[in-house]
Every structure is written in structure tokens, then in C-alpha cells.
C-alpha atoms as an extended CHARMM CRD file, in Angstrom:
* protein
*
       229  EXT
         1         1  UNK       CA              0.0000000000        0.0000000000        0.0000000000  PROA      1               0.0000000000
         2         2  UNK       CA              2.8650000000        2.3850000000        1.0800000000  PROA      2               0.0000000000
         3         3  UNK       CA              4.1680000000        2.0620000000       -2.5980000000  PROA      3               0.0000000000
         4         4  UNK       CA              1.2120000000        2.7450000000       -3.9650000000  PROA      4               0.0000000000
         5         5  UNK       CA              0.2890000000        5.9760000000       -2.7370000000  PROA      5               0.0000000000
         6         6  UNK       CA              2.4990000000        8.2930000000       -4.4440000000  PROA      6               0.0000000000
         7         7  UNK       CA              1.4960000000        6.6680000000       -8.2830000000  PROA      7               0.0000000000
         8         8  UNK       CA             -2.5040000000        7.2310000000       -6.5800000000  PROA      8               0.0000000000
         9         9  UNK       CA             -2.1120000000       10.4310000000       -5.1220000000  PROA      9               0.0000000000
        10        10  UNK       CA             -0.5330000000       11.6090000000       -8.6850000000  PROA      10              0.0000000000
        11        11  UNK       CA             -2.9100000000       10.5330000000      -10.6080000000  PROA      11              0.0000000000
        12        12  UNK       CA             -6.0310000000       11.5180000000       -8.5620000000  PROA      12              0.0000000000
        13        13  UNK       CA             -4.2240000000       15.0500000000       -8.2590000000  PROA      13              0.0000000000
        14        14  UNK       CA             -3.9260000000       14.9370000000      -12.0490000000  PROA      14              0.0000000000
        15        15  UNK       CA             -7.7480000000       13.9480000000      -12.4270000000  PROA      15              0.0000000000
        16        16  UNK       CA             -8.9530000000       16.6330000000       -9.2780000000  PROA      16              0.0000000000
        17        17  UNK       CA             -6.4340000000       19.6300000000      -11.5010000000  PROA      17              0.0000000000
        18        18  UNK       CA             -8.6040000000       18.7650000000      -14.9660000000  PROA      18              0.0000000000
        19        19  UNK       CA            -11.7600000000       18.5150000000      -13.5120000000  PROA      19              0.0000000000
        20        20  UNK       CA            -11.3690000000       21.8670000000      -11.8420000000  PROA      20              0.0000000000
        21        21  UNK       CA            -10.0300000000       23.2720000000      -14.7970000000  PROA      21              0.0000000000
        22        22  UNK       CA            -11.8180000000       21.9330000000      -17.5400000000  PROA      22              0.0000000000
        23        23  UNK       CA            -14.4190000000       19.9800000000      -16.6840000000  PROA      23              0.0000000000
        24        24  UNK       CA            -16.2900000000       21.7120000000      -14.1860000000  PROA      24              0.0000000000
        25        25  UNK       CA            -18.3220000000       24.8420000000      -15.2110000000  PROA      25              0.0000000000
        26        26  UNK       CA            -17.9050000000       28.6820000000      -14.1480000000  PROA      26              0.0000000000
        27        27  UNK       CA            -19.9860000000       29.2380000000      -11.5170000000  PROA      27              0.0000000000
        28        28  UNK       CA            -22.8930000000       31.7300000000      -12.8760000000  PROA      28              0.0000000000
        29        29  UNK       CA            -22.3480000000       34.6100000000       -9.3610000000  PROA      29              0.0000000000
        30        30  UNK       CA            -18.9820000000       33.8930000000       -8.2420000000  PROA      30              0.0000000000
        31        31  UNK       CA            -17.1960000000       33.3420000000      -11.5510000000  PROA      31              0.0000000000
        32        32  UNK       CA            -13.7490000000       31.7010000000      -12.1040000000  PROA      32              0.0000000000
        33        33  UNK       CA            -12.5900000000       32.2710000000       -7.9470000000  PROA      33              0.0000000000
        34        34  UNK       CA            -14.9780000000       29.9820000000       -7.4670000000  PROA      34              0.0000000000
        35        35  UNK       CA            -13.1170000000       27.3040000000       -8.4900000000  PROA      35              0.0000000000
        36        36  UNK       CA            -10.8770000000       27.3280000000       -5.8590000000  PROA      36              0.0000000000
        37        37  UNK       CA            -13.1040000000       26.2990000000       -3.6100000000  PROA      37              0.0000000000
        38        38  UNK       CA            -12.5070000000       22.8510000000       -5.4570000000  PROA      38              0.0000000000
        39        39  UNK       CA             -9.0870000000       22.3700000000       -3.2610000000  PROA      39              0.0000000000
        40        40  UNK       CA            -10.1480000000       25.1910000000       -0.2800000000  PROA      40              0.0000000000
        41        41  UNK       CA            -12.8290000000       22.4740000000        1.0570000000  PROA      41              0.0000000000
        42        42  UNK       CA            -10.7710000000       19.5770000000       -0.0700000000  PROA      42              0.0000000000
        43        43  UNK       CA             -7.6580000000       20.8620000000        2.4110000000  PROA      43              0.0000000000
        44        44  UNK       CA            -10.2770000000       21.8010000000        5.3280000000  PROA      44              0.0000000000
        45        45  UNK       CA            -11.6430000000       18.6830000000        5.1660000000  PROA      45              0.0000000000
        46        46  UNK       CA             -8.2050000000       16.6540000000        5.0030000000  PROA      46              0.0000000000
        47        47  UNK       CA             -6.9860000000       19.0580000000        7.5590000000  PROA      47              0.0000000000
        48        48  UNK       CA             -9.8540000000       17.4670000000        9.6190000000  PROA      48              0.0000000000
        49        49  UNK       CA             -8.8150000000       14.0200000000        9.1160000000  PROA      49              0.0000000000
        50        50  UNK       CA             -5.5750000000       14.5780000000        9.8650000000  PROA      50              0.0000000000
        51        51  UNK       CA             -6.5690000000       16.3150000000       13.1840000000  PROA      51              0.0000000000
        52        52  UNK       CA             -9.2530000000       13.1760000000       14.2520000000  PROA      52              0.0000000000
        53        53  UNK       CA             -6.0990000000       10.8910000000       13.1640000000  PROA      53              0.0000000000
        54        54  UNK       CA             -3.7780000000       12.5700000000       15.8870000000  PROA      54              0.0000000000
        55        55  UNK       CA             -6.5280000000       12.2560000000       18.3120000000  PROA      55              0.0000000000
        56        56  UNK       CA             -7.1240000000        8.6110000000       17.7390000000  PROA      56              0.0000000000
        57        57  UNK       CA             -3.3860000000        8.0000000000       17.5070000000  PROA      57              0.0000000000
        58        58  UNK       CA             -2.8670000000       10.0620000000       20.9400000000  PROA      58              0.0000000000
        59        59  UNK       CA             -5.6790000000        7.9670000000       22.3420000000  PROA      59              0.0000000000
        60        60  UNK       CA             -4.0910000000        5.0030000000       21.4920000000  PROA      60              0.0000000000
        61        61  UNK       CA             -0.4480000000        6.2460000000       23.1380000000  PROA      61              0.0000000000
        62        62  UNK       CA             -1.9960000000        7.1980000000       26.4930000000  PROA      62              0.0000000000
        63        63  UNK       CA             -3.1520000000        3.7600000000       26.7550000000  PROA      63              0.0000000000
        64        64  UNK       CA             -0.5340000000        2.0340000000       25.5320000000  PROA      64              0.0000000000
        65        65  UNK       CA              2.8040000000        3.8380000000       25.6190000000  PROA      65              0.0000000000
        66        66  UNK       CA              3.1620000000        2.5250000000       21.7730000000  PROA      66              0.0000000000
        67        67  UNK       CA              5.9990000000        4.7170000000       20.0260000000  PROA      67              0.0000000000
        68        68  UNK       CA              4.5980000000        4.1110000000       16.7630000000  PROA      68              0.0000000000
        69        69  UNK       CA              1.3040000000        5.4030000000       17.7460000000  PROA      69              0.0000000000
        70        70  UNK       CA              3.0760000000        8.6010000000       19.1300000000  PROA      70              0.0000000000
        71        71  UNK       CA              4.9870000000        8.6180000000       15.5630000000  PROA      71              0.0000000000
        72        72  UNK       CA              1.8060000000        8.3920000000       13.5560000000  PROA      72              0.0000000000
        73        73  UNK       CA              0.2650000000       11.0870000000       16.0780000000  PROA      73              0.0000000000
        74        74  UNK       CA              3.1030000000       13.8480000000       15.4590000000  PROA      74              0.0000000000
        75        75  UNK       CA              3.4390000000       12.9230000000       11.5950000000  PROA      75              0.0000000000
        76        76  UNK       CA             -0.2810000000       13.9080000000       11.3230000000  PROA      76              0.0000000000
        77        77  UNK       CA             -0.4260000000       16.8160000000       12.8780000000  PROA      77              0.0000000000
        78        78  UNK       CA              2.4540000000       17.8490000000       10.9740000000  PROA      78              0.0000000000
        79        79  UNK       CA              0.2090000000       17.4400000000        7.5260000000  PROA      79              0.0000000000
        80        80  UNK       CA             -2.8240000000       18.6210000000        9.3110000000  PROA      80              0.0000000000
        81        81  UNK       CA             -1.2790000000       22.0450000000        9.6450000000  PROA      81              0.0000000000
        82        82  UNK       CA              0.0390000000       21.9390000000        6.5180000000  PROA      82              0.0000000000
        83        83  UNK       CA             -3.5860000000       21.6690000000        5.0110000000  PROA      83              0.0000000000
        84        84  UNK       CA             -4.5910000000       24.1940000000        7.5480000000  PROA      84              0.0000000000
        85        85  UNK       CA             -2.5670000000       26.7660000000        6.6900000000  PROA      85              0.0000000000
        86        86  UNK       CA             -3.4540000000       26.3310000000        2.7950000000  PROA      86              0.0000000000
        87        87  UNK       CA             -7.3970000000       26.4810000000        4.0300000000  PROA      87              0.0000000000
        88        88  UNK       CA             -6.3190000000       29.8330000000        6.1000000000  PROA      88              0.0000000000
        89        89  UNK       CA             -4.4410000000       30.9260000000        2.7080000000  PROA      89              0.0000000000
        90        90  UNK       CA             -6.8110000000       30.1580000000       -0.2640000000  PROA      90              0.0000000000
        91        91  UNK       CA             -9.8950000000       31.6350000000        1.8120000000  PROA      91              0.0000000000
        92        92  UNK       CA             -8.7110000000       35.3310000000        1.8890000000  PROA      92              0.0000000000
        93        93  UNK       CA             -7.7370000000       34.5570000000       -2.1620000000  PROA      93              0.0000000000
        94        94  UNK       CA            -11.3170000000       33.9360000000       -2.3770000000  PROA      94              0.0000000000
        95        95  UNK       CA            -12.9110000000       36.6080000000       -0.0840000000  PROA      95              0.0000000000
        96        96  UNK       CA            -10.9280000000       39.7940000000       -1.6070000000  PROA      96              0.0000000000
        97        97  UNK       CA            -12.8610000000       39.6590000000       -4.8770000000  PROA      97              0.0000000000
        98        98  UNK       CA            -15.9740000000       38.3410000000       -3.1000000000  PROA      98              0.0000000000
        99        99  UNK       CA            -16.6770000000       40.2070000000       -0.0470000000  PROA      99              0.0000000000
       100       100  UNK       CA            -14.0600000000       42.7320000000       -0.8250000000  PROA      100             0.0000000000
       101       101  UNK       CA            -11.9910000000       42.1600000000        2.3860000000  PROA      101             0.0000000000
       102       102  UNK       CA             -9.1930000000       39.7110000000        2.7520000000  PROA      102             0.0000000000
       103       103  UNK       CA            -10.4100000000       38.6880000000        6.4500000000  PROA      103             0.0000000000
       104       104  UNK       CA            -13.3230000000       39.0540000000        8.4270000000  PROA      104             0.0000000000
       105       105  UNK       CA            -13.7770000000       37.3150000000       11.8190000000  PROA      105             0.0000000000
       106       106  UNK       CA            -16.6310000000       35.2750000000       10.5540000000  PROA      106             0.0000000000
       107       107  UNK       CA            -17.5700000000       32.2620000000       13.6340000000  PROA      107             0.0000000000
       108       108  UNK       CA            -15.8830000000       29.6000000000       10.6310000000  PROA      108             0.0000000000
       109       109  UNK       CA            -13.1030000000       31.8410000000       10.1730000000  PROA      109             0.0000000000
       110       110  UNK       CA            -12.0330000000       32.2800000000       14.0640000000  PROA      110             0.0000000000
       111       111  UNK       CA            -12.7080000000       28.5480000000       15.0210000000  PROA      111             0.0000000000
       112       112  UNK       CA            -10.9290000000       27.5950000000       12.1030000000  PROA      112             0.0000000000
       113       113  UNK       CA             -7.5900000000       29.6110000000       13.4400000000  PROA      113             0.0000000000
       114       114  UNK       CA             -7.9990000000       28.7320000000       16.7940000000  PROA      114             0.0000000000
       115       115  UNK       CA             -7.7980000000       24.9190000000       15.5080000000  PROA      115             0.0000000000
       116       116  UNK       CA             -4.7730000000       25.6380000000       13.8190000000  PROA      116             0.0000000000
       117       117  UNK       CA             -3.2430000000       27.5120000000       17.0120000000  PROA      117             0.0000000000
       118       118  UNK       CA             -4.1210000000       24.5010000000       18.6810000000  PROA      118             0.0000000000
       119       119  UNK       CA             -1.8630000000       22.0180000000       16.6580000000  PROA      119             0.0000000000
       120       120  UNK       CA              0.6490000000       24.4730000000       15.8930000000  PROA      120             0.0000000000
       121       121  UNK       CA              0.9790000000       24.7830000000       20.0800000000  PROA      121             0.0000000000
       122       122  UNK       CA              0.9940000000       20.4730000000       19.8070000000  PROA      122             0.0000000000
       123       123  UNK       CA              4.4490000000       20.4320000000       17.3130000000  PROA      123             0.0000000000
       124       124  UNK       CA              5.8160000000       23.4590000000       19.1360000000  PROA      124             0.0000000000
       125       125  UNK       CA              5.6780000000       21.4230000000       22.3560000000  PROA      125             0.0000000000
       126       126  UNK       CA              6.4780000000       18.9560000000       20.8150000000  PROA      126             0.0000000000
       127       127  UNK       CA              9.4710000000       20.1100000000       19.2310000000  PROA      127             0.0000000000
       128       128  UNK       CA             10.8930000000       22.4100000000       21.9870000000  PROA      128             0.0000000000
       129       129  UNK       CA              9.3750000000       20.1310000000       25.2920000000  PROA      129             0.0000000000
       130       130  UNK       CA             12.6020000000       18.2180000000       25.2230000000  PROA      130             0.0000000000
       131       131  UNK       CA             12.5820000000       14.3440000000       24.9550000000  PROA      131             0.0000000000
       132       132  UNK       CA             10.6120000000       13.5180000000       28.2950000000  PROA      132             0.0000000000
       133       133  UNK       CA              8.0950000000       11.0150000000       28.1620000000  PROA      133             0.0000000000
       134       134  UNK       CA              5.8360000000       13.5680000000       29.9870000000  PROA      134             0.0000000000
       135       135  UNK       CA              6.1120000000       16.3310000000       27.0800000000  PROA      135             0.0000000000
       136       136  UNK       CA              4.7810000000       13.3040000000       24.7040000000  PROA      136             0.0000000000
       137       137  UNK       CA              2.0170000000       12.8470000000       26.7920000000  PROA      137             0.0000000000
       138       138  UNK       CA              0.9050000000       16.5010000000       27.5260000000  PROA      138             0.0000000000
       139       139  UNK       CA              1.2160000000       16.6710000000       23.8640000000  PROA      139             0.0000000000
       140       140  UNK       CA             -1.0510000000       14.0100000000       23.3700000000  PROA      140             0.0000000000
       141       141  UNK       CA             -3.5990000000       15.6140000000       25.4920000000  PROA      141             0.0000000000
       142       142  UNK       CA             -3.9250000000       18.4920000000       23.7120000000  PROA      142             0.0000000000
       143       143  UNK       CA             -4.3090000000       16.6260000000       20.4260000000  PROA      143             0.0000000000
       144       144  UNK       CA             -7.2040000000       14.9590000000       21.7320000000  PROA      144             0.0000000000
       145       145  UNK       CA             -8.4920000000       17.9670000000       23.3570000000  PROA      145             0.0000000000
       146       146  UNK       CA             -7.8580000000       19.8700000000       19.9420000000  PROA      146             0.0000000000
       147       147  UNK       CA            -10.0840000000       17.6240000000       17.5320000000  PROA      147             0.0000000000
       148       148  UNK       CA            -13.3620000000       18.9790000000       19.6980000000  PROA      148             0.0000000000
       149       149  UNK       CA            -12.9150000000       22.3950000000       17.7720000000  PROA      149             0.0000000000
       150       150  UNK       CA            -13.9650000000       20.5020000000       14.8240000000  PROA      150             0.0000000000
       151       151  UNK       CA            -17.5660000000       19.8880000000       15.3310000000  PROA      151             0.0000000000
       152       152  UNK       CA            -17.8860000000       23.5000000000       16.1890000000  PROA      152             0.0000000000
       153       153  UNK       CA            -16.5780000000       24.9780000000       13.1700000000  PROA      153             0.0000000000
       154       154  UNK       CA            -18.9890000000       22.3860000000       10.8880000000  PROA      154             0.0000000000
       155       155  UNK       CA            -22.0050000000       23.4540000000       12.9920000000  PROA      155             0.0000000000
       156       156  UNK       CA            -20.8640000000       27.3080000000       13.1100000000  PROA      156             0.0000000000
       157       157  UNK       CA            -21.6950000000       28.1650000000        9.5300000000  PROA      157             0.0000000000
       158       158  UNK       CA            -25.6470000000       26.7090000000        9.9960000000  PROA      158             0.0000000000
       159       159  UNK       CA            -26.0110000000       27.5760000000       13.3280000000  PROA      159             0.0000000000
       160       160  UNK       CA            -24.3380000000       30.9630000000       14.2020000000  PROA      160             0.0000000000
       161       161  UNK       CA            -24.6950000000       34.4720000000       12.4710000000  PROA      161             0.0000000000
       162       162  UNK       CA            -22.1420000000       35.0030000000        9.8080000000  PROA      162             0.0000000000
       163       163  UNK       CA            -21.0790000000       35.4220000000        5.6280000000  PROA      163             0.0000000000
       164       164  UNK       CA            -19.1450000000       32.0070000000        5.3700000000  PROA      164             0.0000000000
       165       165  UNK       CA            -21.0290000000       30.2720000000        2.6440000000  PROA      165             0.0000000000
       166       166  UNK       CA            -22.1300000000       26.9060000000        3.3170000000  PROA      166             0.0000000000
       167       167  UNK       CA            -20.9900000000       24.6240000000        0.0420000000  PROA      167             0.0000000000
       168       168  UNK       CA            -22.6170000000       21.4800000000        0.6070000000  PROA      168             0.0000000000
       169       169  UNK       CA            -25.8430000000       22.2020000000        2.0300000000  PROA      169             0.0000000000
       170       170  UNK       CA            -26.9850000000       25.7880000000        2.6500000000  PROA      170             0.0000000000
       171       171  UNK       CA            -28.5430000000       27.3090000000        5.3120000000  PROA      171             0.0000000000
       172       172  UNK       CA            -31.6640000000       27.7180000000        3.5490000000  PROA      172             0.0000000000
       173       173  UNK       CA            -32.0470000000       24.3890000000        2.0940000000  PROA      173             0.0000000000
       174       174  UNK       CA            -30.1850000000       23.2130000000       -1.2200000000  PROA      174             0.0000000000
       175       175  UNK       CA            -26.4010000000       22.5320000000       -2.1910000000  PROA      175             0.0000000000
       176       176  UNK       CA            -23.8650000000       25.2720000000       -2.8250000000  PROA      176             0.0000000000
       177       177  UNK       CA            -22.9640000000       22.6560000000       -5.9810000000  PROA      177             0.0000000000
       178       178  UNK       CA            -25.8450000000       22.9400000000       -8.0680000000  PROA      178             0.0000000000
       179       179  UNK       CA            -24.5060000000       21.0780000000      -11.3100000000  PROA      179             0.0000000000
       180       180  UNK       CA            -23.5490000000       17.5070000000      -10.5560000000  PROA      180             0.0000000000
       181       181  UNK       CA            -20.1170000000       17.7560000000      -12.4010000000  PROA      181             0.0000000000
       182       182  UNK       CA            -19.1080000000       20.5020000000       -9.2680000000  PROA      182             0.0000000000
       183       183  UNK       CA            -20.3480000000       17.8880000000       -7.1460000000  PROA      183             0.0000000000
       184       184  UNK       CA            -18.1800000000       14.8660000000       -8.7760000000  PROA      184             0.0000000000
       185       185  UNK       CA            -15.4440000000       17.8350000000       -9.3510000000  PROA      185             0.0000000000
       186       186  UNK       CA            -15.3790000000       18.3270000000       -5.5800000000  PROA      186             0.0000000000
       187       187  UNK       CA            -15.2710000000       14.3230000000       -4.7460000000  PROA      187             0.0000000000
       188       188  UNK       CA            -12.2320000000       14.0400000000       -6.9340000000  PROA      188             0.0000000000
       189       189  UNK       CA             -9.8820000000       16.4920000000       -5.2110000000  PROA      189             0.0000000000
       190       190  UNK       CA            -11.1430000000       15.2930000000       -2.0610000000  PROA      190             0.0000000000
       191       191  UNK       CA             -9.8170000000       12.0080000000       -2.9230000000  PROA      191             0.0000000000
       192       192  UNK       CA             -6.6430000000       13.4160000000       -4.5750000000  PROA      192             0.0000000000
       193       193  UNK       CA             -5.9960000000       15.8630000000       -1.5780000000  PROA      193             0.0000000000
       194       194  UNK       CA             -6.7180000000       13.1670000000        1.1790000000  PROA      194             0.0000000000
       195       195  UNK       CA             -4.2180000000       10.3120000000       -0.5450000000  PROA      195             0.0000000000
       196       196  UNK       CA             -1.9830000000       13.1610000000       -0.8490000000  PROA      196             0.0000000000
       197       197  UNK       CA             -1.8800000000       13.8380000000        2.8590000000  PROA      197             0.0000000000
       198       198  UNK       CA             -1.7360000000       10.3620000000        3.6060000000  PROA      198             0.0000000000
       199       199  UNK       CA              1.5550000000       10.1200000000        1.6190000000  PROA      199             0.0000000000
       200       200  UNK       CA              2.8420000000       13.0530000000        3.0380000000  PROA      200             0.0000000000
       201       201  UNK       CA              1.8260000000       10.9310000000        6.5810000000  PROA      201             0.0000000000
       202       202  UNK       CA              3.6940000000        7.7050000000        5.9670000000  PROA      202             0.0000000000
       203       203  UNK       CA              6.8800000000        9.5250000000        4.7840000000  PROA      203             0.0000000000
       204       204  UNK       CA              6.7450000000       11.7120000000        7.9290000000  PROA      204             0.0000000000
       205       205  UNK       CA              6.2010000000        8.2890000000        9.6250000000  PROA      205             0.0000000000
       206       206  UNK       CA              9.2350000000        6.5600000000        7.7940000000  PROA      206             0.0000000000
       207       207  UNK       CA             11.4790000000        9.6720000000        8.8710000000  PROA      207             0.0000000000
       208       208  UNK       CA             10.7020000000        9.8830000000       12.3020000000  PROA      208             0.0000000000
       209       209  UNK       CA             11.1690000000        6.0160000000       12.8560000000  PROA      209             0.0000000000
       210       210  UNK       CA             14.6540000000        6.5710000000       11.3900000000  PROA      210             0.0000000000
       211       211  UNK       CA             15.8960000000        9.3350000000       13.2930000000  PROA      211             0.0000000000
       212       212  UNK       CA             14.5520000000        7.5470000000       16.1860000000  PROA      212             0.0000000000
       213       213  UNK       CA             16.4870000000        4.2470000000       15.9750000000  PROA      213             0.0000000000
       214       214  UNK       CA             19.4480000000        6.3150000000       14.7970000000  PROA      214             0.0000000000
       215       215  UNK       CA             19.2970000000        8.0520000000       18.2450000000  PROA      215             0.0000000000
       216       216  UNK       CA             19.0880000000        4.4310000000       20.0400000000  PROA      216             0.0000000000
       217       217  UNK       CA             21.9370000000        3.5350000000       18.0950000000  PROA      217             0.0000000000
       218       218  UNK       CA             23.7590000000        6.5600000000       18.9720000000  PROA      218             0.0000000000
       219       219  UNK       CA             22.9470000000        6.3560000000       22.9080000000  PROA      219             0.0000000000
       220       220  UNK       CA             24.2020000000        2.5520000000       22.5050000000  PROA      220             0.0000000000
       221       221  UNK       CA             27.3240000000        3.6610000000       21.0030000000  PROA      221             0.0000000000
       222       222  UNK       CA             27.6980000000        6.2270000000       23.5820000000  PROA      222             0.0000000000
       223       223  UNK       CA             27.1630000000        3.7540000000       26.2700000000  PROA      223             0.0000000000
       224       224  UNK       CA             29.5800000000        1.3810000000       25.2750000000  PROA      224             0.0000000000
       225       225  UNK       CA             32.1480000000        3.8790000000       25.7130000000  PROA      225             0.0000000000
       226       226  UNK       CA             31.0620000000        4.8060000000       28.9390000000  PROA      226             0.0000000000
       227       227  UNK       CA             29.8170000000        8.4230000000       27.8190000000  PROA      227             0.0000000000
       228       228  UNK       CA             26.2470000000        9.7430000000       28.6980000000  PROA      228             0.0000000000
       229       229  UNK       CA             24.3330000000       10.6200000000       25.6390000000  PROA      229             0.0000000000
């Protein structure tokens, strides 16, 4: 499966880039910035993966001390901030031409950063915590304690007063996708963006397991010697 995913995720980015571009047609209000909205919702919603994977993976660490559970944990939030940020970025490409502002602290907007301050404090801890067993944990608290943000920011848009169009279903009833071929347009970058990520997640994976038994190796060395690592 591992060697799989990069000849997938090319070709379903390939597909998701010519269905956006050419297959899909100009939406009649918004016009051609509408199409980024192809990969803006794709990212969010891989973002949110990402984030419920840490949380599982955290789960899984607290109970079980498993370093390859901790691994998958950090390598995912590592991606889900990466798709994060590019949700944070493409929006304001959208909104300047639409609402004429590049931000506006919309209820979607605001939980949306505050998620991504969240898992940007979990790899900051993570990276300047030092090696204690104790910083892995408090990590994994807060990456549990992060994914909660999510159902707010899905509900937010329907249930709280603000200009963040809903695409799927709107708030009066109906799909922000009218035409079917935006709808299939929209399932294909999903699918292109997601086995992207998870890609991007088993090299992250592969990496950290390396530098991690090249570090037990090292201490070994150091111990035969009689040094302290």
C-alpha cells in the first residue's frame, strides 16, 4: 500500500487539476474564484482528518505507551497544519474579490484559526518540550483535546450568524454545488488531496522512525564507551 500511494495520489491530483479546470463549469455569481473552492474544502476537510487521526493515535499512546502510535500522532499533525494553513491561505484569495476584504472574523473563520493555534501549540511542544516522556504525553492531550474544535466549526456556519457560505448544504435548504459535475469535481480532489496527505503521513512516519532508531543507536554507542548521551 505504502508504494502505492504516491502513483494514486498523482494521478487523482492529475484527475482533481482537470476537472477543476476543464471539466467543471464557471460558476454563474462567483465566476472563475470559485473554483478554488474545489481544493479550499478539499484541504479543510483533510486538515480534519488529519486532526481526528492525531486524536485517535494520541488515544491510542496514552493507553498504551506505543511509540509508533506517538509517531503516527506527530506525523499527522504535521500534515494537518500543513492543510490548515493552505485552508487559512486560499480563503482570503477567495474573499478579496468576493466580499471585498481579505479577512473578516466570521464564527468559521475564528474557530478555524484557533484549531490551527491549537496544533501548531501540539508540534511546538512537541518540538521544543525536550525528549521527556511527559512532554509526549501533555502533547497528546492536547491533540485529543484539539479535535473537539472541529464539530464546532462544521455546525458554526448553519447555526451561528455570519457570511461564510455553506458549500454542501446551505442554510436555507439546497447545495452550494448545483450542477452535478461541481459535485463529482469536488469528490475528486477530495480524494486526490486526502491520498496526498496520507503520503505526506507515511513519509513523515518513515522519517521519524529513522531518526529515532538512529538516536538508540547513537545512545548505545555512547554507552559502550562509557559516555552519557
Amino acid at each position: 500500500m505504502r508504494r502505492l500511494l504516491p502513483a494514486a495520489a498523482t494521478l487523482a491530483m492529475v484527475a482533481a487539476l482537470w476537472m477543476v479546470f476543464l471539466g467543471v463549469p464557471t460558476e454563474s455569481e462567483m465566476g472563475v474564484v470559485q473554483r478554488i473552492f474545489y481544493f479550499h474544502v478539499s484541504a479543510a476537510w483533510t486538515a480534519f482528518v488529519a486532526f481526528f487521526v492525531v486524536a485517535g493515535a494520541s488515544v491510542a499512546y496514552l493507553r498504551t505507551g506505543s511509540p509508533g502510535a506517538d509517531r503516527l500522532a506527530a506525523a499527522s499533525a504535521e500534515v494537518g497544519v500543513l492543510f490548515c494553513t493552505l485552508v487559512l491561505v486560499t480563503g482570503p484569495i477567495w474573499a478579496r474579490p468576493i466580499w471585498g476584504v481579505w479577512w473578516t472574523w466570521d464564527p468559521r473563520l475564528t474557530m478555524t484559526v484557533i484549531l490551527w493555534v491549537i496544533y501548531v501549540s501540539y508540534l511546538v511542544l512537541r518540538a521544543f518540550g525536550g525528549a521527556d516522556e511527559a512532554v509526549r504525553r501533555w502533547a497528546a492531550v492536547l491533540g485529543v483535546v484539539g479535535v473537539l474544535d472541529i464539530p464546532i466549526i462544521n455546525v458554526s456556519v448553519r447555526l451561528l450568524p455570519g457570511i461564510h457560505p455553506a458549500v454542501i448544504v446551505r442554510r436555507e435548504g439546497g447545495s452550494g454545488l448545483a450542477d452535478p459535475t461541481m459535485r463529482l469535481g469536488l469528490a475528486v480532489s477530495v480524494v486526490a488531496v486526502l491520498l496526498l496527505a496520507a503520503w505526506f503521513v507515511s513519509l513523515r512516519v518513515r522519517m521519524q522512525r529513522v531518526a529515532d532508531e538512529a538516536a538508540e543507536l547513537r545512545r548505545l554507542a555512547l554507552a559502550e564507551r562509557g559516555e552519557v548521551a
